[in-house]
matplotlib code that plots the C-alpha trace (Angstrom):
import matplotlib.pyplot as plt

x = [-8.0, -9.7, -11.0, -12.2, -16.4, -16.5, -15.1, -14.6, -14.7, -11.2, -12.0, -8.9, -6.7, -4.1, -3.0, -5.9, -7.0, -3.8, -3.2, -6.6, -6.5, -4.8, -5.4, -6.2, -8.4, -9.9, -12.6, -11.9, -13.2, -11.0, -13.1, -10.7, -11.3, -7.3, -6.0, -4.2, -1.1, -2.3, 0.6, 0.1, 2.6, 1.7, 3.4, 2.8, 2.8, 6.4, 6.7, 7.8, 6.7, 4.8, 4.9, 3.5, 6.0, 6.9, 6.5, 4.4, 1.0, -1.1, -3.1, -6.5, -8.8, -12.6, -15.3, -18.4, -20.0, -18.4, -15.1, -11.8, -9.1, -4.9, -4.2, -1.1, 1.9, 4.7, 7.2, 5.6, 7.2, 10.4, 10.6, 7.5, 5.4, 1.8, -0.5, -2.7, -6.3, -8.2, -9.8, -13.3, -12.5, -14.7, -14.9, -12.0, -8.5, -6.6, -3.5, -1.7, 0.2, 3.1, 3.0, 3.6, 7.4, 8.9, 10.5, 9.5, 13.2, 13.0, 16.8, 16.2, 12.8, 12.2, 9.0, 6.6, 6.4, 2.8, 3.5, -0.3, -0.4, -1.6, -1.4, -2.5, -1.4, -2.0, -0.1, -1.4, 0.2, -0.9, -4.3, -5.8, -8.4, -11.3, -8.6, -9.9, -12.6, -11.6, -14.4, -13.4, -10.7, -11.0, -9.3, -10.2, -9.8, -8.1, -11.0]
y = [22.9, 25.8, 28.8, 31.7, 31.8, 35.7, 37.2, 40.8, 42.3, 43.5, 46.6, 48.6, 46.1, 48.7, 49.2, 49.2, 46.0, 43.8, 43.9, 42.5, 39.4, 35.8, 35.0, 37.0, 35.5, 36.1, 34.6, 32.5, 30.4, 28.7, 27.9, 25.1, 21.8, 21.1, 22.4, 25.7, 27.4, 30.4, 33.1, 36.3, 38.3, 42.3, 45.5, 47.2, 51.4, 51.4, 49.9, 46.4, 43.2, 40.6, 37.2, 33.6, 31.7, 28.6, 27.7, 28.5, 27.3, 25.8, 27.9, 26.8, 26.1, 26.7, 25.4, 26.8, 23.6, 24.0, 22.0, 23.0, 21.3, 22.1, 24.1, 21.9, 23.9, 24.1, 26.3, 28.0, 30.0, 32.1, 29.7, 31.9, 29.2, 28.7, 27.1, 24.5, 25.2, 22.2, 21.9, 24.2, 24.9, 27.6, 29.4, 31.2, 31.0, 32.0, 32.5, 33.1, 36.2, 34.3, 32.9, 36.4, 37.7, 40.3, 38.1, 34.4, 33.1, 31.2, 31.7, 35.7, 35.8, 37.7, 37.6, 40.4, 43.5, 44.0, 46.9, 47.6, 45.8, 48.4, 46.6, 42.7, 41.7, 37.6, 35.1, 32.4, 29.4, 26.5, 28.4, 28.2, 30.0, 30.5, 31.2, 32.4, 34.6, 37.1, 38.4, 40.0, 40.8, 38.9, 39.2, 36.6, 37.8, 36.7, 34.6]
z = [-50.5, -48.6, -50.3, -48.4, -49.6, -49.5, -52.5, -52.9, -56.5, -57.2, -58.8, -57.3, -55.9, -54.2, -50.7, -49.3, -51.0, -50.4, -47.2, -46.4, -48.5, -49.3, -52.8, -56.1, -59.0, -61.8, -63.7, -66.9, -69.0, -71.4, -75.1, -76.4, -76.8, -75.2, -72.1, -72.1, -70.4, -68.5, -66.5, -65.0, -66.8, -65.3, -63.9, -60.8, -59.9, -60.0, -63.4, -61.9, -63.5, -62.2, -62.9, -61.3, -59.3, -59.6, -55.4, -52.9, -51.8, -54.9, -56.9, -57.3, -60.1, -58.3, -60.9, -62.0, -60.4, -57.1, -57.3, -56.6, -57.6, -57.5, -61.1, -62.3, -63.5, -66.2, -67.9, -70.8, -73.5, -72.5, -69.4, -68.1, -65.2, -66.2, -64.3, -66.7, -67.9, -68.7, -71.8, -70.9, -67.8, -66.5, -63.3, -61.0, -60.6, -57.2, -56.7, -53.3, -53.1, -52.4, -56.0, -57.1, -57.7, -59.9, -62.4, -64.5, -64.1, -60.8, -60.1, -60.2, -58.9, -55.8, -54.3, -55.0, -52.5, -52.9, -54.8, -56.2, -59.8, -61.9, -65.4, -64.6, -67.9, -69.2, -70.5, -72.9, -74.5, -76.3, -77.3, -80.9, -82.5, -79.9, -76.3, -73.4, -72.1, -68.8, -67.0, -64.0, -61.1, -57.4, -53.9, -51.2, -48.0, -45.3, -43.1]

ax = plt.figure().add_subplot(projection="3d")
ax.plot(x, y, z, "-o")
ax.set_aspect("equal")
plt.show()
């Protein structure tokens, strides 16, 4: 699975940003000892949700040690799709843009305009006491 190897900090990841990249990530590192379902779950300027979608080219999971593997998915509560932390996973997750659409029932879903998301906002299920740890906000761009 190809990654782009220049990442750009997401800092402001409007119209400016979007248009110039394939993939959005983020930096996580899950502290259980079990896996853990992770969803974006944000809104964008125009008040919008934003949610992962079920289709669409994979969503990776790149490794702290280099890896990059497929993220596995599922439905997650409320029938929200999550993508699957391993137990201690820890480095970045991208997802395509077209895994992006304004709603987390697949029937409704339309995919996402590329509104800018101003309000990335985080799903997790299946966490216990110790969750996850967000660092920081990626765009890949396009190569």
């Amino acid at each position: 699975m190809p990654i782009p190897t220049a990442y750009i900090p997401g800092r402001i990841w409007g119209r400016r940003t979007i248009p110039k990249c394939a993939m959005w990530g983020i930096t996580v590192k899950n502290l259980e000892s079990h896996d853990v379902l992770f969803g974006l779950q944000g809104t964008d300027a125009m008040g919008k949700n934003v949610f992962l979608y079920p289709e669409g080219d994979p969503i990776a999971l790149a490794y702290d040690n280099g890896d990059i593997k497929a993220a596995g998915g599922r439905g997650g509560v409320n029938s929200r799709y999550c993508i699957v932390l391993p137990a201690g996973f820890s480095g970045s997750v991208f997802i395509p843009l077209n895994r992006i659409a304004d709603s987390h029932e697949k029937d409704k879903a339309k995919q996402w305009d590329k509104t800018p998301i101003t309000s990335p906002g985080f799903h997790l299920s299946d966490g216990g006491s110790k969750g996850c740890w967000f660092r920081r906000c990626l765009s890949a761009p396009l190569p």
